[in-house]
Backbone of each chain as nested JSON, in Angstrom:
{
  "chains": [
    {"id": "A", "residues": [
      {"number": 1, "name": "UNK", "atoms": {"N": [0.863, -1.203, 0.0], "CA": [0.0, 0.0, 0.0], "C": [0.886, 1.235, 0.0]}},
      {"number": 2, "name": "UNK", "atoms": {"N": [0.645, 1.822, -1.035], "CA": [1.329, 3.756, -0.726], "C": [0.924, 4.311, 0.169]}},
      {"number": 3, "name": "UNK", "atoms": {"N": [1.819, 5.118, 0.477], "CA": [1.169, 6.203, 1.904], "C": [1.655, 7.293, 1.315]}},
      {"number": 4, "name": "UNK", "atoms": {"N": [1.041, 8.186, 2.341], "CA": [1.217, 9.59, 2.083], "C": [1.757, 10.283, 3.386]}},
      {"number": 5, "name": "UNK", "atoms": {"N": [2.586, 11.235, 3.603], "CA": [3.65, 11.669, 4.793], "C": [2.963, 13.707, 5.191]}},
      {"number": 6, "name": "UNK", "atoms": {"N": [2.359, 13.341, 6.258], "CA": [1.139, 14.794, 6.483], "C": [2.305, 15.178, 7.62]}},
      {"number": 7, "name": "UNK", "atoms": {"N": [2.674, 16.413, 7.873], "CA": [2.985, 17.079, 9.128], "C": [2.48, 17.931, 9.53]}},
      {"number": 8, "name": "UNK", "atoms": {"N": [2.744, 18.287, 10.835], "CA": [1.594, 17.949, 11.934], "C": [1.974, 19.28, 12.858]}},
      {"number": 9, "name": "UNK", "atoms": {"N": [1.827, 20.88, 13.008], "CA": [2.434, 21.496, 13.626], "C": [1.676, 22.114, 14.631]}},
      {"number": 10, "name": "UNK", "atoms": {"N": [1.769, 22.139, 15.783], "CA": [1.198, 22.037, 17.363], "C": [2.213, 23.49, 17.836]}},
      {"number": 11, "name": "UNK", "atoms": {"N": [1.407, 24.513, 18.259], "CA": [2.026, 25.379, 18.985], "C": [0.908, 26.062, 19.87]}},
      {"number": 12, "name": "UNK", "atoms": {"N": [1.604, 26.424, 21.029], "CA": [0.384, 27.233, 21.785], "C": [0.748, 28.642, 21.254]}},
      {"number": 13, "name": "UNK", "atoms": {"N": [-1.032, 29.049, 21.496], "CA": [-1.071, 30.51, 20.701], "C": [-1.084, 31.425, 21.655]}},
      {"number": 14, "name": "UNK", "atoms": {"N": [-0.661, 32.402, 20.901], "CA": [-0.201, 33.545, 21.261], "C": [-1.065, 34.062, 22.531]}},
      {"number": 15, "name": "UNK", "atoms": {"N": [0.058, 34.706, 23.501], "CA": [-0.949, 35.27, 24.925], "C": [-0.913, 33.792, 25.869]}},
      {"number": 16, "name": "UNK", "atoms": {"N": [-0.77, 32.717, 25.508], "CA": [-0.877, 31.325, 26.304], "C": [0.796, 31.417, 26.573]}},
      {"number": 17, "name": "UNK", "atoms": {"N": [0.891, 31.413, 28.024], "CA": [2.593, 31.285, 28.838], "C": [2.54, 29.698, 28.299]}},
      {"number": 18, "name": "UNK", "atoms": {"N": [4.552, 29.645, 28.12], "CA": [5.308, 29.09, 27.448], "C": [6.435, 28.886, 28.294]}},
      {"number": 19, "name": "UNK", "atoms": {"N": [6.513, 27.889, 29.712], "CA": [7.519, 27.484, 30.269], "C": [8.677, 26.586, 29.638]}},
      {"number": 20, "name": "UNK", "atoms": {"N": [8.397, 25.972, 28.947], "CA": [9.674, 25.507, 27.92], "C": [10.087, 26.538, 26.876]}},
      {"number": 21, "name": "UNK", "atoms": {"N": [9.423, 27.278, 26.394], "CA": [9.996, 27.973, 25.83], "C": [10.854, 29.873, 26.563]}},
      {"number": 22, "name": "UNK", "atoms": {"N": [10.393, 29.653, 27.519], "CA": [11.151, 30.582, 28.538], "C": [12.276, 30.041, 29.57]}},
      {"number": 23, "name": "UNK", "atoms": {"N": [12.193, 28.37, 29.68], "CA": [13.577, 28.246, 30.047], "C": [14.284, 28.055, 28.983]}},
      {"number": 24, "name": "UNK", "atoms": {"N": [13.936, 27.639, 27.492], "CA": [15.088, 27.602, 26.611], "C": [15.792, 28.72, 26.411]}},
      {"number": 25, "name": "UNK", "atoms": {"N": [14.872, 30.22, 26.623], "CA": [14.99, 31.526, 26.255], "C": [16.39, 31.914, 27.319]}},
      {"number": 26, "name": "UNK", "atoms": {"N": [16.375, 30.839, 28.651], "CA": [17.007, 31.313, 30.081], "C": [18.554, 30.502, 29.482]}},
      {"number": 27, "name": "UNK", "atoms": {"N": [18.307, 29.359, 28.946], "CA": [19.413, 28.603, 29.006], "C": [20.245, 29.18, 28.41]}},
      {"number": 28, "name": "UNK", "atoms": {"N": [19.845, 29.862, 26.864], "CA": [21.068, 30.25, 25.845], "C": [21.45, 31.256, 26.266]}},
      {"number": 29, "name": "UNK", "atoms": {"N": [20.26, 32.182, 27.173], "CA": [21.407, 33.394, 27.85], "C": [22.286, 32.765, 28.877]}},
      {"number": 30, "name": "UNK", "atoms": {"N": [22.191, 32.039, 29.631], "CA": [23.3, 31.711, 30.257], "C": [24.145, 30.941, 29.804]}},
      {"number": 31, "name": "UNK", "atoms": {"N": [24.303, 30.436, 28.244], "CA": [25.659, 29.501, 27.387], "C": [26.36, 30.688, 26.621]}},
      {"number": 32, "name": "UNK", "atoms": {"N": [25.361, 32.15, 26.684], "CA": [26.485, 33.247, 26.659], "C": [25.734, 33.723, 25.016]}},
      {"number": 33, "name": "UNK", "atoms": {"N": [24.484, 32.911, 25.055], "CA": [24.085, 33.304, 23.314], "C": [23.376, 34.632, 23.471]}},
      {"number": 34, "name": "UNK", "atoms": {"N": [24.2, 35.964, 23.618], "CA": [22.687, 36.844, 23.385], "C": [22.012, 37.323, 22.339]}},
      {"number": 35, "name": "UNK", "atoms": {"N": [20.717, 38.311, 22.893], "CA": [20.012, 38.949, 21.329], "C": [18.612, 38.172, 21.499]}},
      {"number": 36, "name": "UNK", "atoms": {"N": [18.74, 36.868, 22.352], "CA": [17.713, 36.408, 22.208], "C": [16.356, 36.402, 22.974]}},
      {"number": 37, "name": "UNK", "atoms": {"N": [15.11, 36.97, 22.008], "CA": [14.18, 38.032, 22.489], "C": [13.097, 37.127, 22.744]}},
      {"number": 38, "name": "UNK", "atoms": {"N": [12.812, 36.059, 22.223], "CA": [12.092, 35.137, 22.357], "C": [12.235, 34.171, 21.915]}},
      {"number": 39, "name": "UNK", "atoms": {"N": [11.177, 32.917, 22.878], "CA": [11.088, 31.572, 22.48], "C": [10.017, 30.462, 22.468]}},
      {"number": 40, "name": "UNK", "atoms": {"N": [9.527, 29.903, 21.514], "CA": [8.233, 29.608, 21.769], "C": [8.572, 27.957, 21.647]}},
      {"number": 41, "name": "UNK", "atoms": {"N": [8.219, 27.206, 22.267], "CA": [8.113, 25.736, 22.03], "C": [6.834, 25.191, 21.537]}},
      {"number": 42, "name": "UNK", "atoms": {"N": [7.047, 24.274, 20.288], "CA": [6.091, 23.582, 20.474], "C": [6.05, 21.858, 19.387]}},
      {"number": 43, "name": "UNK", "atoms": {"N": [5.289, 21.56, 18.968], "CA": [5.375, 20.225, 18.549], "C": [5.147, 19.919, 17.182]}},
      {"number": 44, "name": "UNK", "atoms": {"N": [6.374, 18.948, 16.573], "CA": [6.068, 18.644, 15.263], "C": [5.37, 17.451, 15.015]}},
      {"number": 45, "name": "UNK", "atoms": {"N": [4.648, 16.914, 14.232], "CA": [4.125, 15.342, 14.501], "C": [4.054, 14.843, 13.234]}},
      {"number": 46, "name": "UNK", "atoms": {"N": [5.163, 13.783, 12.925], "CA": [4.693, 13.33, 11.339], "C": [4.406, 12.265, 11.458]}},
      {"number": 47, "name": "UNK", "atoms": {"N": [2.545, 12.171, 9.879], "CA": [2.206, 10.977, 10.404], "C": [2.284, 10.277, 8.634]}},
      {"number": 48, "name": "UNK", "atoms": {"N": [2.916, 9.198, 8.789], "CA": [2.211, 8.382, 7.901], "C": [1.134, 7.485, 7.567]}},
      {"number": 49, "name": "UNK", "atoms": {"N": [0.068, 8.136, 6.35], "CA": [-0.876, 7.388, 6.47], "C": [-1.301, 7.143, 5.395]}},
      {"number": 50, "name": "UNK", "atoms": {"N": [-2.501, 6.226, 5.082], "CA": [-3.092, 5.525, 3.746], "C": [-2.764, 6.59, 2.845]}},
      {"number": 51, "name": "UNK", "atoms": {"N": [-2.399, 6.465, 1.461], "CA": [-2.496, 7.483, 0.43], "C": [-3.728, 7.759, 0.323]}},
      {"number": 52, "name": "UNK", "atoms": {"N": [-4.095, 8.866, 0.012], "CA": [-5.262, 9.332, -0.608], "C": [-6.656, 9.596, 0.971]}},
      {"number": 53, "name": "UNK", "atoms": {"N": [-5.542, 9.798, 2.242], "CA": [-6.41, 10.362, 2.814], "C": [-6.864, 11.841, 2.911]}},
      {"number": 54, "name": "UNK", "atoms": {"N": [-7.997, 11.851, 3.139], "CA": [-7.873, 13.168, 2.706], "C": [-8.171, 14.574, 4.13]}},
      {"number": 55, "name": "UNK", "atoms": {"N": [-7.809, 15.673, 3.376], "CA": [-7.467, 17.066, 4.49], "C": [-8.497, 16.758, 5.308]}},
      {"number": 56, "name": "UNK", "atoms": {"N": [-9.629, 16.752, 5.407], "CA": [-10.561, 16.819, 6.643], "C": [-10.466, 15.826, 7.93]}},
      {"number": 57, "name": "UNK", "atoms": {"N": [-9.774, 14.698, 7.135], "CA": [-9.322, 13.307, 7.988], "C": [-8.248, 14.205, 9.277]}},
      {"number": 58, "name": "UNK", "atoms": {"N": [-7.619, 14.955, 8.266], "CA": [-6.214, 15.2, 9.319], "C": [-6.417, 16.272, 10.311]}},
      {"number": 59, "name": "UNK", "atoms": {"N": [-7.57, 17.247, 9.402], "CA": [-8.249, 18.402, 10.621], "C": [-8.73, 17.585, 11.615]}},
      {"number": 60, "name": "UNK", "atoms": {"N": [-9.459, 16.526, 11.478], "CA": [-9.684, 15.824, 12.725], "C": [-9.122, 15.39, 13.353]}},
      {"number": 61, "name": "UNK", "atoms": {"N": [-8.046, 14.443, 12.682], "CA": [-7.366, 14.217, 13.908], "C": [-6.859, 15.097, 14.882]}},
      {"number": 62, "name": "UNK", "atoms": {"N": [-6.435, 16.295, 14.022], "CA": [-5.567, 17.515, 15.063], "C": [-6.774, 17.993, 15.846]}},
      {"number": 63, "name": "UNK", "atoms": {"N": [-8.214, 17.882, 15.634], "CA": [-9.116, 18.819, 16.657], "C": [-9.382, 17.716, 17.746]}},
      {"number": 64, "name": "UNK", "atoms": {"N": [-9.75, 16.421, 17.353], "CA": [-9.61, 15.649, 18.266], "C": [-8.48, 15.06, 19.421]}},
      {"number": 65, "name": "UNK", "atoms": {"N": [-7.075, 15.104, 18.492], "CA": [-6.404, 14.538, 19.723], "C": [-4.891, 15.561, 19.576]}},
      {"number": 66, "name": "UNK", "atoms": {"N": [-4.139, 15.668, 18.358], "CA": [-3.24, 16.017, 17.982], "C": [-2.91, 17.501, 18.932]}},
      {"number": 67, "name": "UNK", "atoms": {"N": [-3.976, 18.23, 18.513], "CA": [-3.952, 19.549, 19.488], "C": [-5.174, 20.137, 20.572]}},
      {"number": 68, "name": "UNK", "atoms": {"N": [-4.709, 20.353, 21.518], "CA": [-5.619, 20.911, 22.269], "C": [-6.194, 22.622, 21.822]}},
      {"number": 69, "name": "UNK", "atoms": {"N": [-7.267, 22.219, 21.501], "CA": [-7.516, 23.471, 20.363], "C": [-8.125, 25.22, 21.565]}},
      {"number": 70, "name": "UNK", "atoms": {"N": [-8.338, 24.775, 22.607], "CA": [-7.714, 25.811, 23.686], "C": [-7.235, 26.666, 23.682]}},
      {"number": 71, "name": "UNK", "atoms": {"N": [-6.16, 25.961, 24.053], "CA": [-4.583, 26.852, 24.148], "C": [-3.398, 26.583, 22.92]}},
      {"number": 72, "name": "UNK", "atoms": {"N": [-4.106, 25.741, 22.309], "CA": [-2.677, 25.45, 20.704], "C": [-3.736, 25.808, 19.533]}},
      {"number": 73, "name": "UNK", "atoms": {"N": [-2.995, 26.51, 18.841], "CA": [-2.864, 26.532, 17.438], "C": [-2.441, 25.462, 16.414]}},
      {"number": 74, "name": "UNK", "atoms": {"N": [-2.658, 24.79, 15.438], "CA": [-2.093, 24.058, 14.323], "C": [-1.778, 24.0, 13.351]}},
      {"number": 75, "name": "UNK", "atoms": {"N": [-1.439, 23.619, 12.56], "CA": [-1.391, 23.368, 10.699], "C": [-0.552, 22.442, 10.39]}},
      {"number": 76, "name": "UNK", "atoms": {"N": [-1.21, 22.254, 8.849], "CA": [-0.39, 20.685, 8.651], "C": [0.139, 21.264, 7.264]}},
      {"number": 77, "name": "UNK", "atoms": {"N": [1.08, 20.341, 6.98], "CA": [1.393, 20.177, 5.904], "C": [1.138, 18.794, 4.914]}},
      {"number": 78, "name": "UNK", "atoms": {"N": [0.913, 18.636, 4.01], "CA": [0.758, 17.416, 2.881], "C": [2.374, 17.315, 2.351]}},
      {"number": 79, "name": "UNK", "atoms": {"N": [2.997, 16.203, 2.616], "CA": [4.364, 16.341, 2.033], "C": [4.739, 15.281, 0.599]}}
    ]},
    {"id": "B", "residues": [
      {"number": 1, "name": "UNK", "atoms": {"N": [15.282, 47.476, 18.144], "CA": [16.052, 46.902, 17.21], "C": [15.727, 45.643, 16.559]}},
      {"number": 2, "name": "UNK", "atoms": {"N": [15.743, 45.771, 15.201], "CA": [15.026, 44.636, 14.289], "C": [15.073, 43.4, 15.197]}},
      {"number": 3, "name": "UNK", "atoms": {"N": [14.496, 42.17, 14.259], "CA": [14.711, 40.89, 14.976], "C": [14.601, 40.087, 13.6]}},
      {"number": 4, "name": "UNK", "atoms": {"N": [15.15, 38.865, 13.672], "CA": [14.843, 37.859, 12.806], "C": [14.531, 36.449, 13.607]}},
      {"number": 5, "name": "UNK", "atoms": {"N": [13.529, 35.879, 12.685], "CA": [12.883, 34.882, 13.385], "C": [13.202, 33.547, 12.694]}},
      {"number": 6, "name": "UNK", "atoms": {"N": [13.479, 32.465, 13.438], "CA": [14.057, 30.988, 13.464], "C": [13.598, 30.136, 13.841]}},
      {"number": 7, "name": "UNK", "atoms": {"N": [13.497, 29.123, 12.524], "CA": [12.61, 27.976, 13.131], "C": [12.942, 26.946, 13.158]}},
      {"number": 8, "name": "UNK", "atoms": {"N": [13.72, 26.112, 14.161], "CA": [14.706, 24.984, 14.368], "C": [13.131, 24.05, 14.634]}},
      {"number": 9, "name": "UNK", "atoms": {"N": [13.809, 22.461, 13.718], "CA": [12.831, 21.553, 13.974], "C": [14.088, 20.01, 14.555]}},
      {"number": 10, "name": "UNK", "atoms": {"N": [13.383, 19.427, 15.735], "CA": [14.295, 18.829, 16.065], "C": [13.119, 17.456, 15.964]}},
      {"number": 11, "name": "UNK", "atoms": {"N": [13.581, 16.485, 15.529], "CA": [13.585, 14.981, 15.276], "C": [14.468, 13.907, 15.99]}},
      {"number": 12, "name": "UNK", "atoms": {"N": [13.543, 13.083, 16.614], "CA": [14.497, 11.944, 16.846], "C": [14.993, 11.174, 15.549]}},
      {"number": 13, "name": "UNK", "atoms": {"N": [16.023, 10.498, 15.54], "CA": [17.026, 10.024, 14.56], "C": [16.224, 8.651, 14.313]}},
      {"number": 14, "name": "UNK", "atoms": {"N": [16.29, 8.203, 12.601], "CA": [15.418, 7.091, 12.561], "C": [16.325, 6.183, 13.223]}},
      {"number": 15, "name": "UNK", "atoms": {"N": [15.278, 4.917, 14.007], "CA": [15.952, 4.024, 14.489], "C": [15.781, 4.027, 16.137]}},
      {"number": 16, "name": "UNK", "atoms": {"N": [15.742, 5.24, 16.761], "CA": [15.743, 5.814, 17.507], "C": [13.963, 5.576, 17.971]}},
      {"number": 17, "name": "UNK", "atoms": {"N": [13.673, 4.802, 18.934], "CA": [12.728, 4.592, 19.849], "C": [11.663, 5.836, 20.245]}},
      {"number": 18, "name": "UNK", "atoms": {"N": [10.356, 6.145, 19.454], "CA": [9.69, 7.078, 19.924], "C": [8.517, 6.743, 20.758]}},
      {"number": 19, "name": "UNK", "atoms": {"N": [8.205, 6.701, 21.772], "CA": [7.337, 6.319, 22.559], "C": [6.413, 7.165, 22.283]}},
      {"number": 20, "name": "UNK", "atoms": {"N": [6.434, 8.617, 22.263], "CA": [5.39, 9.188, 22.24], "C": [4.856, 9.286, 20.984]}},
      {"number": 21, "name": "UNK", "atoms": {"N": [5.556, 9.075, 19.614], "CA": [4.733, 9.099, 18.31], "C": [3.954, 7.293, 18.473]}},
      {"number": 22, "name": "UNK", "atoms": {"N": [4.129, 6.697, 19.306], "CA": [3.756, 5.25, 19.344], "C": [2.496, 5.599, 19.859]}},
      {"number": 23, "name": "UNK", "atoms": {"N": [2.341, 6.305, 20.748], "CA": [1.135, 6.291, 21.949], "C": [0.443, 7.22, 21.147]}},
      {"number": 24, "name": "UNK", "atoms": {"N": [0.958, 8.44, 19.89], "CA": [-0.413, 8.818, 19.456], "C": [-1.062, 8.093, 18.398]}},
      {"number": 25, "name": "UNK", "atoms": {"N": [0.137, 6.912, 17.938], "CA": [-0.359, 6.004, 16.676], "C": [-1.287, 5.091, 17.512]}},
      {"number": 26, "name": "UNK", "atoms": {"N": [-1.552, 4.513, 18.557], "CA": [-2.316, 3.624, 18.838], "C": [-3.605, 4.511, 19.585]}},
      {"number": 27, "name": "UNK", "atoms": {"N": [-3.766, 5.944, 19.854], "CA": [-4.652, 6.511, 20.174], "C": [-5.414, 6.729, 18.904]}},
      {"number": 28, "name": "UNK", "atoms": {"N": [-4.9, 7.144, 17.912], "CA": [-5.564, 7.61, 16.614], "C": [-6.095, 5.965, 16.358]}},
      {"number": 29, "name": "UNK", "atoms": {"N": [-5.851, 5.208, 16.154], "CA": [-6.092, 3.982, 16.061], "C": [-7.692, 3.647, 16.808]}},
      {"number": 30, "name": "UNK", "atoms": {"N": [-7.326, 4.07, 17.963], "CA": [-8.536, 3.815, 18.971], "C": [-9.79, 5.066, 18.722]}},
      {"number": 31, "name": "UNK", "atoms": {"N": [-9.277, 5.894, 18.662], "CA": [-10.431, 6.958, 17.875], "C": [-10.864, 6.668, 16.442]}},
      {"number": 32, "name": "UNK", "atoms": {"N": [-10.364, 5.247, 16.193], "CA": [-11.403, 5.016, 15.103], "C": [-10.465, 5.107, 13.517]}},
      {"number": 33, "name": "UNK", "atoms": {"N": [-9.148, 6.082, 13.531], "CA": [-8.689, 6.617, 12.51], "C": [-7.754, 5.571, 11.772]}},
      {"number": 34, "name": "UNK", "atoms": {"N": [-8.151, 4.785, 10.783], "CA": [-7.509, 3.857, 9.914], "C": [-6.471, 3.998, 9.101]}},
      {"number": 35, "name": "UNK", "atoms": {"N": [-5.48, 3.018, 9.137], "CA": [-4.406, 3.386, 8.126], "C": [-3.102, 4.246, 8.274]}},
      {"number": 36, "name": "UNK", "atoms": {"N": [-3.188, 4.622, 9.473], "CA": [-1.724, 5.146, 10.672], "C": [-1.041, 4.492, 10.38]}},
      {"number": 37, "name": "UNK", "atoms": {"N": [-0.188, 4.59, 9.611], "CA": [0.718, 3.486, 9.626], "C": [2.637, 3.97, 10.359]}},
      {"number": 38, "name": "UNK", "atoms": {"N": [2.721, 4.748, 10.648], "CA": [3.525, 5.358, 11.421], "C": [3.398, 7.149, 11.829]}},
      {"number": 39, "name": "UNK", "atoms": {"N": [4.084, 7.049, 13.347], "CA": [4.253, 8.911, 13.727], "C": [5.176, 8.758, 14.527]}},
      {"number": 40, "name": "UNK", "atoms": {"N": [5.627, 10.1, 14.142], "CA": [7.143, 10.278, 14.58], "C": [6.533, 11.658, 15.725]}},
      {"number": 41, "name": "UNK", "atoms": {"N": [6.903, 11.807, 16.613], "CA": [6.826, 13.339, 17.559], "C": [8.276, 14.0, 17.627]}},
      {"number": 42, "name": "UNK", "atoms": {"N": [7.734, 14.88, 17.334], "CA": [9.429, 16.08, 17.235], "C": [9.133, 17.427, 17.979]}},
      {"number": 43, "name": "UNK", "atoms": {"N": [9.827, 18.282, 17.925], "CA": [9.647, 19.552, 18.726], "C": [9.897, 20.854, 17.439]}},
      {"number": 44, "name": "UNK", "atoms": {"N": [9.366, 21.516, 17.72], "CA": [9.409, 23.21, 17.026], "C": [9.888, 23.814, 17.969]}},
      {"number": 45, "name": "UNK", "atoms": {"N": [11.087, 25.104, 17.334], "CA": [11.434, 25.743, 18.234], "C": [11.74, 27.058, 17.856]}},
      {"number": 46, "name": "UNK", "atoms": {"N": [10.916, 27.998, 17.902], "CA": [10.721, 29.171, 16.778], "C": [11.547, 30.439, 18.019]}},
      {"number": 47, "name": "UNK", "atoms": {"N": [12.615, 31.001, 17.354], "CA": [13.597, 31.982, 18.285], "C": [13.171, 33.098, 17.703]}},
      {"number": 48, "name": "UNK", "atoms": {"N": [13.456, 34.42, 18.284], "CA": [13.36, 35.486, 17.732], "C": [14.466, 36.072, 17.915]}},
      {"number": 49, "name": "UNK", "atoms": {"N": [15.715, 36.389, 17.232], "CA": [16.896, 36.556, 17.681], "C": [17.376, 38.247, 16.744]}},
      {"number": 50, "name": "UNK", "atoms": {"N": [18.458, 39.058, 17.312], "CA": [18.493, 39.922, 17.002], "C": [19.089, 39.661, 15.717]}},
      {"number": 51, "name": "UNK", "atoms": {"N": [18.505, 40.86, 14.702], "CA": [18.859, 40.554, 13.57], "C": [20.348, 40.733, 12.897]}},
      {"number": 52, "name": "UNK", "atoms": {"N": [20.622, 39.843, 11.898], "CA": [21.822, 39.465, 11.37], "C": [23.057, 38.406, 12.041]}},
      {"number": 53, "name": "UNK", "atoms": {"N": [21.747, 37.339, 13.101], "CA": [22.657, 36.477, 13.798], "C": [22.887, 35.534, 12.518]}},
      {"number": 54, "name": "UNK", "atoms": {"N": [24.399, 34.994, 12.603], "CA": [24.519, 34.105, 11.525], "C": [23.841, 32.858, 11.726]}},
      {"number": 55, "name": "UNK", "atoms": {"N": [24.239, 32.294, 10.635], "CA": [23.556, 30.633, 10.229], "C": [24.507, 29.738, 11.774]}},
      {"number": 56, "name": "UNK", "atoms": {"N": [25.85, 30.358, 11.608], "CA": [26.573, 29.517, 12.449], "C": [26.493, 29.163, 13.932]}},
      {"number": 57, "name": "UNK", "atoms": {"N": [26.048, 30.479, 14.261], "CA": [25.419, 30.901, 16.038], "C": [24.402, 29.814, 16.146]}},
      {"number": 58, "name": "UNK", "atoms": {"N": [23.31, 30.104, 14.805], "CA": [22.037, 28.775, 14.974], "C": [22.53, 27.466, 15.693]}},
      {"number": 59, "name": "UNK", "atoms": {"N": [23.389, 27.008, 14.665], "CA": [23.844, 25.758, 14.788], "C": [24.573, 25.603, 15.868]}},
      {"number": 60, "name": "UNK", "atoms": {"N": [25.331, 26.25, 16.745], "CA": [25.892, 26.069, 17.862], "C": [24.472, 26.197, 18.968]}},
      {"number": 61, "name": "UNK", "atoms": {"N": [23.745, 27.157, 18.973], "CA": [22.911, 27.021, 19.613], "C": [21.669, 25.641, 19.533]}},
      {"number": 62, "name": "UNK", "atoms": {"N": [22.041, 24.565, 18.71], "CA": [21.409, 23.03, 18.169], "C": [22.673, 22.47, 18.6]}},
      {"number": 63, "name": "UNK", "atoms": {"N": [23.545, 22.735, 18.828], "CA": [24.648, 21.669, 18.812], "C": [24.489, 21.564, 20.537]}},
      {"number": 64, "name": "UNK", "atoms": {"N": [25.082, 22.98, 21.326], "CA": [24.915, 22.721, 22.587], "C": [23.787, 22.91, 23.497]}},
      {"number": 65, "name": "UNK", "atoms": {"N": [22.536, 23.412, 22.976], "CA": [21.105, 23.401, 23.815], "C": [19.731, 22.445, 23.326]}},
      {"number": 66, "name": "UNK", "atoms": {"N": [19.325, 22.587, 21.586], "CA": [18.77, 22.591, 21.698], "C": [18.044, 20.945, 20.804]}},
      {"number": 67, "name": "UNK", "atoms": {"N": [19.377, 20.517, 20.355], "CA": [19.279, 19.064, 19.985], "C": [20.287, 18.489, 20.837]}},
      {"number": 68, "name": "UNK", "atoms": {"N": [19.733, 17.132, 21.373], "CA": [20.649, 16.255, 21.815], "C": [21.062, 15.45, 20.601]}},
      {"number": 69, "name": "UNK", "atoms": {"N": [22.487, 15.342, 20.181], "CA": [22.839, 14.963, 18.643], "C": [22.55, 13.595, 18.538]}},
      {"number": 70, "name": "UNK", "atoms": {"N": [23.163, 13.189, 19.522], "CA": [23.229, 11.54, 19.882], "C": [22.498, 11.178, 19.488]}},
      {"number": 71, "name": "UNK", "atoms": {"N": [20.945, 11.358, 19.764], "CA": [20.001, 10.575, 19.006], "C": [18.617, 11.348, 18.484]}},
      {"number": 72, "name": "UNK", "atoms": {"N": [19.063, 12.659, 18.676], "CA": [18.308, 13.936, 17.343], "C": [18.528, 14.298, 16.75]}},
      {"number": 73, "name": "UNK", "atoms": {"N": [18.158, 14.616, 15.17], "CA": [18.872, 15.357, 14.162], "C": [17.924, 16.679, 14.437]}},
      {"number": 74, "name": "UNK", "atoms": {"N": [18.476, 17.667, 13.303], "CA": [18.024, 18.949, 13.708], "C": [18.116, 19.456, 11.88]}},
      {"number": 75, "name": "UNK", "atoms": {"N": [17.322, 20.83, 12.273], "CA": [17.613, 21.657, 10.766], "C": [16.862, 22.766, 11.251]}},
      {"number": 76, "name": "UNK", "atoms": {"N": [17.011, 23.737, 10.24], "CA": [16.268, 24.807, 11.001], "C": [16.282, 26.177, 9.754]}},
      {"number": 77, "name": "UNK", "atoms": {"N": [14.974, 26.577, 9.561], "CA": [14.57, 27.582, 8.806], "C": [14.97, 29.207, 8.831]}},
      {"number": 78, "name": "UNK", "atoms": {"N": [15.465, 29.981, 8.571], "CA": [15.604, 31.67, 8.549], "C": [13.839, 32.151, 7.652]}},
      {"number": 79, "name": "UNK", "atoms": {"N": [13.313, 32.346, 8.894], "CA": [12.014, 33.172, 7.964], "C": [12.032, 34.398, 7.526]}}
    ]}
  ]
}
């Protein structure tokens, strides 16, 4: 069976605090990296699946489980 | 003072044991969603750094914070 390779991008949105991404922001100032004004963490997810599934399949998955539609933002890519 | 923004994507290395792309392949599974046939979980890591940091700073900043090499690869975008 062919598949098809969708990615999967998970970030919390804007105004939602970002403790991983404020200690990464802490770490590189203290390895001496400055300049750096911000940092946002968040999640890539690649999935392989049946060819010929299609975009609404994958909006679901991301509203159902992929992202907490809350506090994250998403988008995918078709690769 | 300007800024330029960076978007490092970090991946575990194939071969390399993902528990958590496992646990959302058998959740999607259980929500019904057919034909998963693999997921990988990775991290986004979008910087906002002062502008005209080189390509090279990036990569030191992936080499010593923000990929573990050993068993993550890394790459990373100039938007």
């Amino acid at each position: 069976m062919t598949e098809m390779k969708v990615r999967v991008f998970v970030m919390l949105k804007t105004g939602v605090l970002d403790p991983q991404g404020e200690a990464v922001r802490h770490a590189l100032g203290a390895l001496g990296f400055d300049g750096v004004q911000g940092v946002r963490q968040g999640k890539v997810i690649e999935l392989e699946l049946a060819d010929g599934t299609s975009e609404s399949v994958v909006t679901e998955m991301c509203e159902k489980l992929l992202a907490n539609t809350v506090i994250e933002s998403y988008r995918f890519e078709v690769l």
